[in-house]
C-alpha positions as CSV (number, residue, x, y, z in Angstrom):
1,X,128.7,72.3,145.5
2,X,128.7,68.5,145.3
3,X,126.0,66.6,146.0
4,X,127.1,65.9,149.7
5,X,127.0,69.8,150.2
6,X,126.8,71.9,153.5
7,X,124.1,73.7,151.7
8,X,120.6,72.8,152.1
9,X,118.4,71.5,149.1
10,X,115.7,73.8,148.1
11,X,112.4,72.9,150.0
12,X,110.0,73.1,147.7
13,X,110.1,74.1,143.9
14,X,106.8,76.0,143.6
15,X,105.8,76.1,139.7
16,X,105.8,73.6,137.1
17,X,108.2,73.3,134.0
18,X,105.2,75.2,131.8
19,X,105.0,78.1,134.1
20,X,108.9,78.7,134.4
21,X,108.9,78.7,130.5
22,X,105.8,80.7,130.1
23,X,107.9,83.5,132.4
24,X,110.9,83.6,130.8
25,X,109.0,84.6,128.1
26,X,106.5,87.2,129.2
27,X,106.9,90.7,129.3
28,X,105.7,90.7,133.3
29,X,104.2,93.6,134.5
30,X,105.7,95.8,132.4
31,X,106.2,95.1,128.7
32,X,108.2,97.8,127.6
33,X,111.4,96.9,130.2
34,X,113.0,95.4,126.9
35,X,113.4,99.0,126.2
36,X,114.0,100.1,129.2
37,X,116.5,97.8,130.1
38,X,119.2,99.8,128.8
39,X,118.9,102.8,131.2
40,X,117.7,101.0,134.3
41,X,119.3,97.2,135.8
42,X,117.0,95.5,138.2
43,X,118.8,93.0,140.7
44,X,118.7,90.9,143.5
45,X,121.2,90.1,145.7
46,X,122.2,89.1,149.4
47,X,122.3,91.5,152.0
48,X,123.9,91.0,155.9
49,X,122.7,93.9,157.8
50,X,121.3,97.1,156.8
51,X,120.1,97.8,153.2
52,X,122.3,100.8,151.1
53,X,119.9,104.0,150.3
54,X,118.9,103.9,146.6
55,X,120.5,107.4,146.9
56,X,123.3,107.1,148.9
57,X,127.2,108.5,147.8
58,X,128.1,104.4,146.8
59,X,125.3,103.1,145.0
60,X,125.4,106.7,142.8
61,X,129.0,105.9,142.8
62,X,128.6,102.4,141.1
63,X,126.2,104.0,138.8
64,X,128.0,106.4,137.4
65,X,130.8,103.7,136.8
66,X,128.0,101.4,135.1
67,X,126.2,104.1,133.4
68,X,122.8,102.5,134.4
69,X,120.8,103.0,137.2
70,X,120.1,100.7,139.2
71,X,117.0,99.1,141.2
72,X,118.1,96.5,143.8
73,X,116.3,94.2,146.0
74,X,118.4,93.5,148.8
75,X,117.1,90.3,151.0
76,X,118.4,89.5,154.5
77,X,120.4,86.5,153.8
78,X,118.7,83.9,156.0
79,X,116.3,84.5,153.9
80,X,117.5,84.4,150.4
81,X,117.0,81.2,149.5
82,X,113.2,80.9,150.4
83,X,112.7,84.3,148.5
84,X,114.7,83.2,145.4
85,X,112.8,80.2,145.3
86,X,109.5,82.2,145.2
87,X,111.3,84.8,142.6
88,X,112.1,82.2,140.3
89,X,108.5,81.0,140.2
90,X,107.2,84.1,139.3
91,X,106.9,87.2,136.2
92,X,108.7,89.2,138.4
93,X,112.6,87.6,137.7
94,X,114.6,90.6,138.2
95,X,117.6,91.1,135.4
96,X,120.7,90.0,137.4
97,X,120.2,87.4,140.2
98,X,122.9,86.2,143.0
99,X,122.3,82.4,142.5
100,X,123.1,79.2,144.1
101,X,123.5,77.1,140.4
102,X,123.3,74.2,141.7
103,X,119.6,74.7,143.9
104,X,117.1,72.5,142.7
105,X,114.6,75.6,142.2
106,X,117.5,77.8,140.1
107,X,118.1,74.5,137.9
108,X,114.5,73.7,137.0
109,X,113.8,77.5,135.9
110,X,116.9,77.8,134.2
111,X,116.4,73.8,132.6
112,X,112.9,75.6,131.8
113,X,114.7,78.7,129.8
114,X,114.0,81.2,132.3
115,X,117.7,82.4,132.4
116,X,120.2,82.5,129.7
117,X,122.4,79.6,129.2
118,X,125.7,82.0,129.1
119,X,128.3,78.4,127.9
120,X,130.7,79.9,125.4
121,X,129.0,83.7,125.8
122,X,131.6,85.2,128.6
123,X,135.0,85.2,126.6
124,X,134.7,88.3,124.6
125,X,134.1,90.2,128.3
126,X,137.2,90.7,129.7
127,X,136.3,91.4,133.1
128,X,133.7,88.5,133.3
129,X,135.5,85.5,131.2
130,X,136.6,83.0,133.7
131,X,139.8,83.7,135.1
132,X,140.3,79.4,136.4
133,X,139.7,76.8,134.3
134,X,139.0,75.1,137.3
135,X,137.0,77.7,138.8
136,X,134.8,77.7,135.8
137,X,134.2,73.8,136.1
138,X,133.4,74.1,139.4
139,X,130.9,76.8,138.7
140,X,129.0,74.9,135.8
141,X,125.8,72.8,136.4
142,X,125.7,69.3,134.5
143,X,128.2,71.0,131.8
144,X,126.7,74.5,131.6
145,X,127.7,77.7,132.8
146,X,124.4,79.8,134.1
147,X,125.8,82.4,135.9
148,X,129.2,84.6,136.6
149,X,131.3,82.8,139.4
150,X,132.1,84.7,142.0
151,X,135.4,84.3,142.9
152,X,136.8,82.6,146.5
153,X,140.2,81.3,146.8
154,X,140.5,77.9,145.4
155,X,142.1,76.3,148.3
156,X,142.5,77.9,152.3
157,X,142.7,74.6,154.1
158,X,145.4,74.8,156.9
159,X,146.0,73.6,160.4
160,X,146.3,76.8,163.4
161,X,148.5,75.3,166.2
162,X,149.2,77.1,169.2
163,X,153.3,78.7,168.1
164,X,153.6,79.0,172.0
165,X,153.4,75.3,172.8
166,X,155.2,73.9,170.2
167,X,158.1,76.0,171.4
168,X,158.0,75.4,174.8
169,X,157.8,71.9,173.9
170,X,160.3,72.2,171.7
171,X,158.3,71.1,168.4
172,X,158.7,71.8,165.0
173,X,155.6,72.2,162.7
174,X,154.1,69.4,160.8
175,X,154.8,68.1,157.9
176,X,153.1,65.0,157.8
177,X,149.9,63.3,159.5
178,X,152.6,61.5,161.6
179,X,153.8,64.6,162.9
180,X,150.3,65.8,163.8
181,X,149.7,63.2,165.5
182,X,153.0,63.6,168.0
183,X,152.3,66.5,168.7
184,X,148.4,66.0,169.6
185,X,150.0,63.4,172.1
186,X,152.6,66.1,173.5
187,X,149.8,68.6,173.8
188,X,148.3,66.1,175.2
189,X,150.2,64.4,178.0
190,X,153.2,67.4,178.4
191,X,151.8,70.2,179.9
192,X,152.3,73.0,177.4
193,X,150.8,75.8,179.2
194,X,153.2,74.8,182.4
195,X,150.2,74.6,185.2
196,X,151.1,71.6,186.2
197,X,147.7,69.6,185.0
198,X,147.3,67.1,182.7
199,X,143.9,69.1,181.0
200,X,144.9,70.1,177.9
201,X,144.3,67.8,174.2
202,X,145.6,68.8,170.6
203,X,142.8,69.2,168.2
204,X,139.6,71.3,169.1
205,X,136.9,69.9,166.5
206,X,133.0,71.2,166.3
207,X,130.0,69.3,165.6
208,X,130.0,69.5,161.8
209,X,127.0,71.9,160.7
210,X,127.4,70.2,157.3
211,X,126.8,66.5,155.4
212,X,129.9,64.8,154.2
213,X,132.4,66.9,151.8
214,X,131.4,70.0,153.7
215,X,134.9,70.9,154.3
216,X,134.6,69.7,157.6
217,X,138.0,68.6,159.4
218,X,137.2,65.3,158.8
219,X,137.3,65.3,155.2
220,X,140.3,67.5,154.8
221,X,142.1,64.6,156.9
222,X,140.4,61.6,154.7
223,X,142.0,63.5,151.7
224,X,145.0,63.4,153.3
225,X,145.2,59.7,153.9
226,X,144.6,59.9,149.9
227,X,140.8,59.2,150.0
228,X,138.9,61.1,146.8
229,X,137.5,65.0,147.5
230,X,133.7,64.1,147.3
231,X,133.4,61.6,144.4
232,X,136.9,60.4,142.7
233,X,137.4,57.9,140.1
234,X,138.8,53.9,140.9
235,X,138.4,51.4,137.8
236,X,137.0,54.0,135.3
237,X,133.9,55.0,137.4
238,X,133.2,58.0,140.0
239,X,133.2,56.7,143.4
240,X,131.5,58.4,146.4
241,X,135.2,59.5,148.6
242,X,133.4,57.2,151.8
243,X,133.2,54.2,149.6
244,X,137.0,53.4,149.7
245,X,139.8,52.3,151.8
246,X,141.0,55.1,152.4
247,X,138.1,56.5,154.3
248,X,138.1,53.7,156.2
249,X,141.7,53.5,157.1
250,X,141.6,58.0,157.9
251,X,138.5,57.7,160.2
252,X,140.2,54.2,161.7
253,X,143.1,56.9,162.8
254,X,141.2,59.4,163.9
255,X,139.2,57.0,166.3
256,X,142.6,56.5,168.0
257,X,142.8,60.4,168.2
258,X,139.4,60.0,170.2
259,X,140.2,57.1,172.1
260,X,143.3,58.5,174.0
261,X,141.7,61.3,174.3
262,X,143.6,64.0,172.1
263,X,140.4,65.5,170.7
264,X,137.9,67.8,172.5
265,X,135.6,65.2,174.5
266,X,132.3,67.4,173.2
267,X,133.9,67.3,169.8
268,X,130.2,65.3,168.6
269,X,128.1,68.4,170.5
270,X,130.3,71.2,171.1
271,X,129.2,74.2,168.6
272,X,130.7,75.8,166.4
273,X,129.9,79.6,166.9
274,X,132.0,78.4,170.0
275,X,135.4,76.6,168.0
276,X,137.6,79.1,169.0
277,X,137.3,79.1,173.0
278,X,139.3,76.0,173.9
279,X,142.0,77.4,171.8
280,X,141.8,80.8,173.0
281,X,141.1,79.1,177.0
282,X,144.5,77.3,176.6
283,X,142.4,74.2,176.5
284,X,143.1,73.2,172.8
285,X,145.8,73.4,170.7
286,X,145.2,72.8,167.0
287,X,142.1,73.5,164.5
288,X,142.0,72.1,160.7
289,X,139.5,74.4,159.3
290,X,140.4,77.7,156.8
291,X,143.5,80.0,156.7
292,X,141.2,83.1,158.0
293,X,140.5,81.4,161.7
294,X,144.4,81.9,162.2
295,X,144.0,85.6,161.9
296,X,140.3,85.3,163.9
297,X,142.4,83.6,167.2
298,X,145.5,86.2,166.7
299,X,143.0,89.5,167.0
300,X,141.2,87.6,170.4
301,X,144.6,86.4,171.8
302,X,145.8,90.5,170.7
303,X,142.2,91.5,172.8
304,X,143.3,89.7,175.9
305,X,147.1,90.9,175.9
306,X,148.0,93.6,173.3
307,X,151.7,93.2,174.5
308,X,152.1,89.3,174.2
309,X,149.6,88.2,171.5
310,X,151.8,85.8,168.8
311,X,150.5,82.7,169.6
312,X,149.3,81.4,166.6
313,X,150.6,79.7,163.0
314,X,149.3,78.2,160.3
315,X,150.5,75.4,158.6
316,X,149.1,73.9,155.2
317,X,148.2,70.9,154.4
318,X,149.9,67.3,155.0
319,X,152.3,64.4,153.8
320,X,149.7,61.2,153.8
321,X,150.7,57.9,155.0
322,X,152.0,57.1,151.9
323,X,154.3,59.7,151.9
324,X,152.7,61.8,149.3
325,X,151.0,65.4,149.5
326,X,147.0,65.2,149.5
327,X,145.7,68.8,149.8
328,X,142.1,69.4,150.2
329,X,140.6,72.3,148.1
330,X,137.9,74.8,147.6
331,X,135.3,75.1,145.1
332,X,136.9,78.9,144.3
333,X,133.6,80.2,144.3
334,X,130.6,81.0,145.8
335,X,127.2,81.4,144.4
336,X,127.1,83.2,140.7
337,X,125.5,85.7,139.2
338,X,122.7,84.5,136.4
339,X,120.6,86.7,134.0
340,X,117.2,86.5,133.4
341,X,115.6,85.9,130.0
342,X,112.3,87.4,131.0
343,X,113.3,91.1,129.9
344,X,116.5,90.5,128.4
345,X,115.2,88.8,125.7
346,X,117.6,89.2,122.9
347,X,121.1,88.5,122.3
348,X,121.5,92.4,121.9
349,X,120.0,92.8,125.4
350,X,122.3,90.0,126.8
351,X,125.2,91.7,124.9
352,X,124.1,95.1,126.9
353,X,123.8,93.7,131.0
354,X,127.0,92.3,130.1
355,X,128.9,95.0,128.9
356,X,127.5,96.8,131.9
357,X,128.6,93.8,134.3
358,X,131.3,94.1,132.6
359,X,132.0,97.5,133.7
360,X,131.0,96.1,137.1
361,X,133.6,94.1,137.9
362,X,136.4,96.1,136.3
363,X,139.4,97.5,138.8
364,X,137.7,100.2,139.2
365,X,134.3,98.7,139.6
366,X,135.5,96.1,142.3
367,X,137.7,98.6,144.2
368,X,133.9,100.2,144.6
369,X,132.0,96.9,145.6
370,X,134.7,95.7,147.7
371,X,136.5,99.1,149.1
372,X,134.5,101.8,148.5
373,X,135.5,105.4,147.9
374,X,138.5,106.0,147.5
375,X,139.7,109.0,149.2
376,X,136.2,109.2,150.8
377,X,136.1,106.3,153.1
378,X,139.7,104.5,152.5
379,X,142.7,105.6,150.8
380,X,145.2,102.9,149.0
381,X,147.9,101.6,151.1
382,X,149.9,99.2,148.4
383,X,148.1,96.3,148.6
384,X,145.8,97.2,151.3
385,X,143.0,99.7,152.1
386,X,143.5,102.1,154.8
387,X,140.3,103.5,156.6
388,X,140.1,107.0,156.8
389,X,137.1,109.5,157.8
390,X,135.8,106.7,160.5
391,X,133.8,109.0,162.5
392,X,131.9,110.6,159.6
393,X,128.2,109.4,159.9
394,X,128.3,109.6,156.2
395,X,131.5,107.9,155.5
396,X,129.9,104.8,157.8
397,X,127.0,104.7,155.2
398,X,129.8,104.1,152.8
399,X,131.3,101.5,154.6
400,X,128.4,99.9,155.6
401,X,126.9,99.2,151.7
402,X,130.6,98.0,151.2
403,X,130.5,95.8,153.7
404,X,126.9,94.7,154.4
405,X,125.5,94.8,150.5
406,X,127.5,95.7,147.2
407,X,130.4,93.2,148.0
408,X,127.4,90.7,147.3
409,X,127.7,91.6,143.7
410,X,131.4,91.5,142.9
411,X,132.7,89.0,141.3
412,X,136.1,89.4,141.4
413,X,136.2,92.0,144.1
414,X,135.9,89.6,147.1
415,X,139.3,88.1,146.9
416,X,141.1,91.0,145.8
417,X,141.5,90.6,142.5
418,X,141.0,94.4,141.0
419,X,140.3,95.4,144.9
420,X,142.6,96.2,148.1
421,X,142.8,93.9,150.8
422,X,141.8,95.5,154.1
423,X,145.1,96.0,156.1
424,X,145.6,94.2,159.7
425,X,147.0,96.8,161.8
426,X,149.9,95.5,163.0
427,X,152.9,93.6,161.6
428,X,152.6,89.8,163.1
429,X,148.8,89.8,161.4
430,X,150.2,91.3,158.0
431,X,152.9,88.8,158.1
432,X,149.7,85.5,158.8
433,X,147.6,86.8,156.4
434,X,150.1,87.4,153.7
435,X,151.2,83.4,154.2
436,X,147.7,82.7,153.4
437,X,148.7,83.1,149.3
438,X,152.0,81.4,149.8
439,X,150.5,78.3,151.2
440,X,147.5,78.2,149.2
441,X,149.7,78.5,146.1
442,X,152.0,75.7,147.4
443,X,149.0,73.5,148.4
444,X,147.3,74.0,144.8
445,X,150.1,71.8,143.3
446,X,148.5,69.1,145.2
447,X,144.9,69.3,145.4
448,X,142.4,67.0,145.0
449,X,139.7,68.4,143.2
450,X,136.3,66.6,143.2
451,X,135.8,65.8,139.7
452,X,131.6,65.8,140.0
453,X,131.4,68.8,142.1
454,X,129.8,70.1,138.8
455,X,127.2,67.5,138.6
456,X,123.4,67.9,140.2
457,X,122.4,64.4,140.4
458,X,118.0,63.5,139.9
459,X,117.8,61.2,143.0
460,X,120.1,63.3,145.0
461,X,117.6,65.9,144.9
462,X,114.4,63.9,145.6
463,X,116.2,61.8,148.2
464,X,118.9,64.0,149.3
465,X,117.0,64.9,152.7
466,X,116.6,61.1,153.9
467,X,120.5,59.9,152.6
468,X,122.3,63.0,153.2
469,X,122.8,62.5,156.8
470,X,123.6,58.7,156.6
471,X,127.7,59.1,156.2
472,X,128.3,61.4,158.6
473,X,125.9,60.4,161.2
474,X,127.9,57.3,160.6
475,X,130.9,58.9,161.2
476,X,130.1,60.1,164.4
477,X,129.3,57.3,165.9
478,X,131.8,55.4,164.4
479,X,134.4,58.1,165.7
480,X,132.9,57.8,169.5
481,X,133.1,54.3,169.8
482,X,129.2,53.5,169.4
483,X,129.3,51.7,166.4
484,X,132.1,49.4,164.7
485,X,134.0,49.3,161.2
486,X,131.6,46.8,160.5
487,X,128.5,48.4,161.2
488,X,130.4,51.8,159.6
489,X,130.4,49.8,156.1
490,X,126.9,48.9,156.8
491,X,126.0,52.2,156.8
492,X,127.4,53.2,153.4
493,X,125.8,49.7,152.3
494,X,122.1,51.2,153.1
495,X,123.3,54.9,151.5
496,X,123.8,53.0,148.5
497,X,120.6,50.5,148.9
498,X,118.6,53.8,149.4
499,X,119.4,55.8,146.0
500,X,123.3,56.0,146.4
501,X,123.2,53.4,143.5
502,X,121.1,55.1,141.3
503,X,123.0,58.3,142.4
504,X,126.4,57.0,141.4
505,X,124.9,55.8,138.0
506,X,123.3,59.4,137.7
507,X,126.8,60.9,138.2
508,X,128.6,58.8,135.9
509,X,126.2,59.4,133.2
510,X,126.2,63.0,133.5
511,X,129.8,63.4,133.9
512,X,130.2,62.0,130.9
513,X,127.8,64.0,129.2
514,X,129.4,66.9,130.0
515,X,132.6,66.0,129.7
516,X,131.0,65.1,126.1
């Protein structure tokens, strides 16, 4: 992520430099694992509910597909990054990690040789070498690539209107911010659900869980107005996206939103486990946030009325003020998988955990991480997986390690590439999700990728708690009418007076390093 990110820093990294390097070295508790390491895999990953048995049908599935057996330490993941934190301090790094590259904890081990350095190393691996260039760019930390990306789709912005309203309004869907904004105000002020109130508003937004260029709605709409993803480059430098006109000029337009009232009045408090009621209540009737929530709002409006449920669509992303297409991207990834030097020592060993990751994340690999069995607890479908054997305890074990556990470890398998999509049962959801690809392949021609989402800056670390909040605190405020533009600009003035400076210098310098 950049280093604005919706992820939290690291809260403590718990061993010196000497120690990480002094445990990437040693043989641990168990000095013969060099050897061993080519009949057993150790790993830790993620897990989201209840762990897979060591012996269960899909882990012995994936083994036999690997040819390795395999010891896992699945962690509940609220708590994964305070464990892998202590993990990477210690002589107990397992072989294969699930990794945030950019944590401050993972960079100082790995800075400190405690995981292989794997620039240059992937391309003779079919199923691991990158698959995006911009993917892979995205991935690497200050020019290096530490660990196997694993894939998301690069871009799933969109806007989810109410498809009721605009036709009994008689509205066409946007196509530019102008557009949006008329039909807020109709939403607004012309009683699209016909009772006869005026207590409806266009656009449902959450308070933001995450610092600025978290993907929030408010910096997919800044992009719009042409304002940089994150950091963007005006007169030869990189340029925090808040420190230009455009910004200023997006947020100026969304305060009107505010001020007549077209947003959600609790849009600074309401949360957002709760961002799809209003829409759902008839209250609200437009999100910007990912493609998925589309399909989320038509399976509750299908759970209130199974006979009358096509109420949603999805548009992508919009014509700017200045005419021109701005679309607002993802990082195509999430988290990667990195390899430990402590027993896999050698460039033979490396050679052998990625042949065997390799194997991994083949088709037939993935269809395991990400499906299952096939003919045991899905068949194929086309495109899709098809659930079969549902009320089979046993075939809910398999689904379960699927869905709770081994996904964690594909890399490819999570966005269907060498896996089936799980098929939406019924025609008007195939027919959303399947325009997730064509709009996210349209959008991609315009996206405005953040060229230092790459980069971990020094001060951004060691300050990042105190001047990670400043910009969108400011925003908030600035939004609600408690502060002016003024006292807005003041605000990024004491970012930069409190690090940002050193940051942006820190940016530059290591951009062009690894652009070197």
């Amino acid at each position: 992520m950049t280093i604005f990110s919706r992820r939290r820093l690291a809260v403590a990294v718990a061993a010196s430099t000497a120690l990480l390097a002094a445990s990437a070295c040693s043989g641990g508790d168990d000095d013969s694992k060099g050897q061993a390491a080519s009949n057993e895999l150790t790993v830790m990953a993620p897990l989201f509910g209840t762990a897979p048995d060591p012996s269960g049908e899909l882990q012995q599935a994936v083994e036999k597909q690997i040819g390795k057996k395999l010891k896992i330490t699945w962690v509940p993941n609220a708590e994964y990054g305070d464990k892998s934190n202590v993990t990477f301090a210690s002589d107990k790094i397992p072989d294969v990690m699930v990794v945030n590259e950019k944590g401050p904890a993972f960079l100082k081990a790995a800075e400190a040789g405690a995981f292989w350095d794997l620039t240059g190393k992937l391309d003779k691996y079919p199923n691991l070498k990158p698959d995006n260039e911009q993917r892979a760019k995205n991935s690497q930390t200050n020019g290096k690539t530490y660990g196997i990306y694993r894939d998301r789709p690069l871009l799933r912005s969109g806007i989810v209107i109410r498809k009721d309203w605009l036709a009994k309004l008689g509205l066409k869907e946007p196509q530019s911010v102008d557009d949006l904004y008329a039909i807020a105000k109709a939403f607004t002020e012309r009683d699209p659900d016909g009772n006869g109130k005026k207590d409806t508003y266009g656009l449902i937004i959450p308070k933001w869980p995450g610092n600025y260029a978290s993907a929030s709605p408010y910096d997919v709409v800044e992009t719009w107005f042409g304002a940089p993803n994150g950091w963007g480059e005006r007169d030869g430098k990189l340029v925090p996206g808040f420190d230009t006109p455009e910004f200023l000029a997006a947020n100026a337009w969304l305060r009107k939103w505010v001020t007549e009232g077209l947003v959600n009045p609790d849009f600074a408090t309401l949360d957002s486990a709760n961002w799809n009621d209003p829409f759902v209540q008839g209250k609200g009737g437009m999100i910007i946030d990912v493609n998925v929530r589309a399909t989320q709002l038509l399976d509750l409006f299908k759970e209130k009325n199974p006979k009358d449920f096509d109420k949603v669509t999805l548009v992508g992303n919009l014509k700017g003020p200045d005419g021109e297409k701005h679309s607002y991207p993802f990082t195509g990834y999430n988290m990667v998988i990195a390899i430990s030097k402590q027993h896999v020592r050698t460039d033979e060993q490396l050679d052998q955990v990625l042949q065997t990751l390799d194997k991994l994340e083949s088709k037939e690999g993935s269809v395991l991480l990400a499906n299952g069995i096939e003919g045991r607890n899905f068949k194929a479908d086309g495109q899709y997986a098809v659930p079969i054997n549902e009320t089979d305890p046993k075939v809910k074990a398999i689904q379960n390690d699927v869905d709770k556990a081994f996904i964690q470890l594909g890399t490819r398998a999570g966005v269907g590439i060498g896996a089936y999509q799980p098929r939406p049962n019924d025609a008007t959801s195939r027919a959303m999700r399947e325009s997730f690809d064509v709009l996210m392949n349209e959008d991609l021609k315009t996206a405005v990728f953040n060229p230092a989402l790459s980069i971990v800056a020094p001060t951004a670390v060691s300050k990042g708690q105190t001047l990670d909040t400043i910009i969108p605190d400011a925003r908030i405020k600035y939004l609600s009418g408690a502060i002016t533009e003024d006292q807005l600009k003041a605000q990024i003035k004491r970012w930069y007076d409190g690090g940002g400076t050193q940051i942006a210098q820190e940016v530059n310098d290591l951009a062009a390093k690894a652009g070197g």
